[in-house]
C-alpha positions as CSV (number, residue, x, y, z in Angstrom):
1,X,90.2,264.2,45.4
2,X,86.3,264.6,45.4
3,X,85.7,262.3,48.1
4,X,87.7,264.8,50.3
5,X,86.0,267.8,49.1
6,X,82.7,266.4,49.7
7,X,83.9,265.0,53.5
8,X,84.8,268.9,53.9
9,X,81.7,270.2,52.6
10,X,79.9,267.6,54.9
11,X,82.2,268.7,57.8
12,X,81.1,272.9,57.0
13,X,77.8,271.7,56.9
14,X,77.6,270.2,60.0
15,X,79.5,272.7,62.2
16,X,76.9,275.6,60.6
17,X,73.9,273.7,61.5
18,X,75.2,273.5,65.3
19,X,75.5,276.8,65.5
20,X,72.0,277.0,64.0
21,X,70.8,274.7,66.7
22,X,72.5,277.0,69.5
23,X,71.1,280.3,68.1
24,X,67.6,278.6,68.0
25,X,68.2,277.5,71.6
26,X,69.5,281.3,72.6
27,X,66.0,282.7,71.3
28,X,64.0,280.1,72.8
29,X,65.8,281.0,76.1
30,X,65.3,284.7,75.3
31,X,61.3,284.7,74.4
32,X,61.3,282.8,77.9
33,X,62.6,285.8,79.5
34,X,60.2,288.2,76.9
35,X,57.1,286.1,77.9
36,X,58.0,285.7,81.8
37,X,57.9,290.2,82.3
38,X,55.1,290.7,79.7
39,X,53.0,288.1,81.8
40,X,54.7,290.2,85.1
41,X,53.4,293.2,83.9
42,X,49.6,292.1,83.3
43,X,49.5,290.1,86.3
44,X,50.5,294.0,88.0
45,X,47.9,295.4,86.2
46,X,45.1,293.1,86.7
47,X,46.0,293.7,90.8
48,X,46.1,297.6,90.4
49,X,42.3,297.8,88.0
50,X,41.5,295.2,91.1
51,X,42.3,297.7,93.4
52,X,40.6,300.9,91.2
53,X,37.2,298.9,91.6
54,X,37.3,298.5,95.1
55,X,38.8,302.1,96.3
56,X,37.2,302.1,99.7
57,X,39.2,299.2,100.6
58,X,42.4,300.5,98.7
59,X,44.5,300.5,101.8
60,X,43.4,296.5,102.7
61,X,45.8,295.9,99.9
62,X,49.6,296.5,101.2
63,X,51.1,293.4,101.6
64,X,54.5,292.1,102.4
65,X,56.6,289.9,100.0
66,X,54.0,286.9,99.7
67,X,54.6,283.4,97.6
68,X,51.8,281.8,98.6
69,X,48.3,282.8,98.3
70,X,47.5,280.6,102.0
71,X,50.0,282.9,103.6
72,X,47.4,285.7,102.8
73,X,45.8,287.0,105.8
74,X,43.4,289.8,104.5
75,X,39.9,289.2,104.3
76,X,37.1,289.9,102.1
77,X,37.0,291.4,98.5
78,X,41.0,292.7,99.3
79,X,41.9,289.2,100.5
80,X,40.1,287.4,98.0
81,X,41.4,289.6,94.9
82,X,45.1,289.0,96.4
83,X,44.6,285.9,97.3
84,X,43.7,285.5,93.2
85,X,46.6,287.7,92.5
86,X,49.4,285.3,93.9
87,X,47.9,282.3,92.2
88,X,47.9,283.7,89.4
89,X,51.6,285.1,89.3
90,X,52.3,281.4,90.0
91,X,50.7,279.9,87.2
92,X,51.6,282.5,84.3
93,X,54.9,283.7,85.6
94,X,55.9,280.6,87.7
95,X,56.0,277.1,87.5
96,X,54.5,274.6,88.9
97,X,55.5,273.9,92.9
98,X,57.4,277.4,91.9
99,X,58.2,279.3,95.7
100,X,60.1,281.8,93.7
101,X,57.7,283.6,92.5
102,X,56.5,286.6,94.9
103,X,54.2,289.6,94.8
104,X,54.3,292.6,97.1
105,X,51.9,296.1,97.3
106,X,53.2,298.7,99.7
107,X,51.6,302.8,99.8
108,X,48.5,302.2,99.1
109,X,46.2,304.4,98.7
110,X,48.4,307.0,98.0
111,X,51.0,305.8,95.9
112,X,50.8,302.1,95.2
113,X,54.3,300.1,94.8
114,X,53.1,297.0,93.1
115,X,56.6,294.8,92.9
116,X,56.1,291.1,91.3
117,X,59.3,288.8,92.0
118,X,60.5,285.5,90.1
119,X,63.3,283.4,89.2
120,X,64.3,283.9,85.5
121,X,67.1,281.6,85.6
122,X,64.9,279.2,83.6
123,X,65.2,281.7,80.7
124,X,68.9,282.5,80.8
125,X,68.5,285.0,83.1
126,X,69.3,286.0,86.7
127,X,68.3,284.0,89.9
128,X,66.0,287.3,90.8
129,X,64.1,289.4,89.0
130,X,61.5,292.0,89.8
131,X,59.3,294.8,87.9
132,X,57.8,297.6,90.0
133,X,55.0,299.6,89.4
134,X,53.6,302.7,90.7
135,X,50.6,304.2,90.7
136,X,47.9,306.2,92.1
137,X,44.6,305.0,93.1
């Protein structure tokens, strides 16, 4: 009669750590998703302060939806501070070889629309996601 309690309490035991295991995998998912906008949101920032320091030159910024810094065509300080801006949306918020991960800037100088793209479905998310930010310059 003990061996079949213990066999049970084995059997309890082992069905509780698996769902330990899948909560733990949930959250790891989840602080994926957490870390992928937080890293969005700086990224839109650094591109906006970018933009502050160089307000002559505010309007040089409005691009269309570009994932790839080659397919920038500005040039000078603009095109070299977007050209930044993409690569680095594709090495904090991306992956690598990543052609999901997109930044756009449209109104500028009046009121800036700064929208970052990327595919979250590595974090248990959807196959899109996007944070906009507005500002003023």
């Amino acid at each position: 009669m003990s061996l079949i309690e213990v066999l049970v309490a084995v059997l309890v035991l082992a069905v509780g750590l698996l769902g330990v295991a899948a909560m733990q995998s949930l959250a790891l998912r989840g602080g994926q998703g957490s870390l992928e906008s937080s890293q969005a949101v700086m990224q839109t920032t650094s591109i906006i302060e970018a933009m502050r320091a160089n307000p002559v030159n505010a309007a040089s910024y409005n691009i269309a939806k570009t994932c790839a810094a080659a397919s920038v065509s500005v040039g000078g300080l603009a095109g070299d501070d977007l050209k930044n801006w993409i690569g680095a949306l594709k090495s904090t918020v991306g992956v690598a070889g990543d052609t999901t991960t997109c930044g756009q800037i449209a109104g500028c100088p009046g009121a800036c629309v700064v929208t970052v793209f990327w595919d979250d479905s590595r974090a248990g998310g959807g196959a899109s996601r996007s944070i906009v930010t507005e500002t003023r310059i």
